[in-house]
N, C-alpha and C positions, 0 to 999 in steps of 0.2 A: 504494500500500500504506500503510496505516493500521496503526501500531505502539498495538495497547491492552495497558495495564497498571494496574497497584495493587498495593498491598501485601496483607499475609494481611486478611481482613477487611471489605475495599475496597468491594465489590458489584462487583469487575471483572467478576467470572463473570455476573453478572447483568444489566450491561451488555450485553457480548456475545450474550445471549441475546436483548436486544431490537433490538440493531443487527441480527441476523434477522430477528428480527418487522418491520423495516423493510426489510426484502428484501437487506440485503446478507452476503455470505458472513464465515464465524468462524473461522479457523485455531485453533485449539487447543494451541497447542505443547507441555501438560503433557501432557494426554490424548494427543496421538500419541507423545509418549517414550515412555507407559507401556505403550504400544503396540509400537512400535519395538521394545522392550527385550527382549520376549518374542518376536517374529516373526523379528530380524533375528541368522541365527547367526553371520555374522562380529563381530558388536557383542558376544553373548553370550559368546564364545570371550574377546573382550579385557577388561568386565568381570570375567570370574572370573579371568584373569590377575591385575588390580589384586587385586581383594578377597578371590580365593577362590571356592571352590564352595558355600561358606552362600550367596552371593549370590545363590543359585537355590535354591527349594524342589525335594524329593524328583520333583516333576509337570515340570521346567524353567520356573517360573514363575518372577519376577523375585519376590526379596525384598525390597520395598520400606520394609520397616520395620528389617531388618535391617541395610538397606545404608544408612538412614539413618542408625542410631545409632551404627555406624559413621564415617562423614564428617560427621555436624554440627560435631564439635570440631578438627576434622583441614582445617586448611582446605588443604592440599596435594593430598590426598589428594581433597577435594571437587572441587578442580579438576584432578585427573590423570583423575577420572571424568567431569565437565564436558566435558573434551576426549575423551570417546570419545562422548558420547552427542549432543552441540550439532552436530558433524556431518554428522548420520545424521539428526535432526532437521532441517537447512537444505536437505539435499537431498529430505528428504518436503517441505515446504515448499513449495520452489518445479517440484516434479512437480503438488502440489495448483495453485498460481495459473495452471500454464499449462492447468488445466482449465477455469477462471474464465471467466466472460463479464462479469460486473459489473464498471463502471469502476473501482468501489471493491469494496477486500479489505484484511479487517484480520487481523492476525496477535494473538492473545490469548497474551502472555510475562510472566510473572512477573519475568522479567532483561532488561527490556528496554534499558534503563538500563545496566546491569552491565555486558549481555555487548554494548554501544554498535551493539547493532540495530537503534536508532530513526536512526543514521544510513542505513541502506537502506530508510526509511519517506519516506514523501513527508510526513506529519504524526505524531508520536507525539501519543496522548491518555492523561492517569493519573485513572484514578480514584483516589481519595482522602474518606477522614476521619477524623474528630477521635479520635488514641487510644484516648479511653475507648470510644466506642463502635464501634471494630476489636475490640477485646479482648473486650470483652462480647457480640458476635455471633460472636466463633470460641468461645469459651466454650460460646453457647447450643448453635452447631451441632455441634462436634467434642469437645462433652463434657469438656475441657480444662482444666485448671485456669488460675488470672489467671499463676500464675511459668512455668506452658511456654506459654501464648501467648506473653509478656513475652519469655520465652527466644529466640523464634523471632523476634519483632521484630525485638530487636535484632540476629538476624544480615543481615535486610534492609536496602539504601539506606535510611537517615534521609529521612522525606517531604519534608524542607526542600532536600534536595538534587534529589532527581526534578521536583516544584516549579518548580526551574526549570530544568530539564533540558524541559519539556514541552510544546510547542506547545496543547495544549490541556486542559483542566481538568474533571472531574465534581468535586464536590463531592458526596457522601452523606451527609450527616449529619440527615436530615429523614426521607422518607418514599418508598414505592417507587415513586407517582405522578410523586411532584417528580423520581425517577431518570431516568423515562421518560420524561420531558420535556425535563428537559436532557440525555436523550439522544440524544433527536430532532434536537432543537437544532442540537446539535453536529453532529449528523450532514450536514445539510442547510447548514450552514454553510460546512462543508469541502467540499461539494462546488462 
C-alpha cells in the first residue's frame, strides 16, 4: 500500500488519476467519507449527536458546508468529528484492498501525515508545490479568494514538515506533462 498525498492545490488529485492511467488502483479517502456520511446510518445518528440536525439537509444529505464552518475554528470539535468518521472510513478501506488484485494500491489522504497512516503504507508519496502556485490554482479552480485559500493552508501540515515525513517526492511546479512523468517514474521505481 502506497500512502499519496498533498496539500490543497498539490495536483494530488491528478496524480492519482494517472497512477490509473498506469493500471494501478486509487482509494479515494475524501470521496468515500463523502460517501460514507450519507449511506452509513449508525455514523449519521453520531454526527448529528456532535453537531446537531443542521448537519443534515431537509433530503438527509450531509451538510458539508455547514458542518465545515462549523469545525474549521473549533479544532476539538474537528476532531471529536474526525473520530466518528476516520473509522468508518479505514474499514471501507480495507473491504476495498481485499478486492484488489494489483500488487500495488494507493490510498489518496489528504491527512496522511496527521492522522500517521503513512505508517501502515509500505511507501508514503507527497505531492507538493511552490505556495504561490497552490494558491493560485485553488483560486482558478474553486473560485476563492488569495485570504480563504491562505486561511485553509495554514490549517494544513506546513510542507517542510510532510517533506520529510515522505518516502517519496512529486514536485509540481512546471507542467502536466512533466507531472506525468514523474509520475510514472515514481511509480515504477517503487515497484
Amino acid at each position: 500500500m502506497i500512502g499519496l498525498t498533498g496539500g490543497i492545490g498539490s495536483g494530488k488529485t491528478t496524480v492519482a488519476h494517472y497512477i490509473e492511467e498506469f493500471g494501478f488502483p486509487v482509494y479515494y479517502s475524501d470521496d468515500r467519507a463523502k460517501t460514507i456520511v450519507n449511506d452509513n446510518e449508525d455514523l449519521k445518528a453520531k454526527i448529528k449527536e456532535l453537531l446537531g440536525e443542521e448537519s443534515y439537509d431537509e433530503n438527509g444529505i450531509y451538510n458539508r458546508k455547514w458542518v465545515a464552518e462549523k469545525v474549521f475554528n473549533d479544532k476539538d470539535m474537528l476532531h471529536q468529528l474526525n473520530e466518528i468518521i476516520h473509522p468508518a472510513v479505514r474499514i471501507d478501506f480495507e473491504e476495498w484492498v481485499q478486492k484488489q488484485t494489483k500488487y500495488l494500491v494507493f490510498k489518496e489522504t489528504a491527512l496522511l501525515f496527521e492522522l500517521k497512516l503513512n505508517r501502515q503504507c509500505y511507501k508514503s508519496l507527497l505531492v507538493t508545490a511552490e505556495d504561490n502556485i497552490r494558491i493560485k490554482r485553488v483560486m482558478d479552480r474553486d473560485h476563492k479568494t488569495y485570504r480563504e485559500v491562505e486561511a485553509v493552508m495554514e490549517k494544513q501540515m506546513p510542507e517542510k514538515d510532510k517533506l520529510k515525513m515522505a518516502d517519496c517526492v512529486i514536485y509540481n511546479n512546471t507542467n502536466l506533462e512533466d507531472l506525468k512523468e514523474q509520475t510514472e517514474l515514481m511509480i515504477f521505481s517503487i515497484e
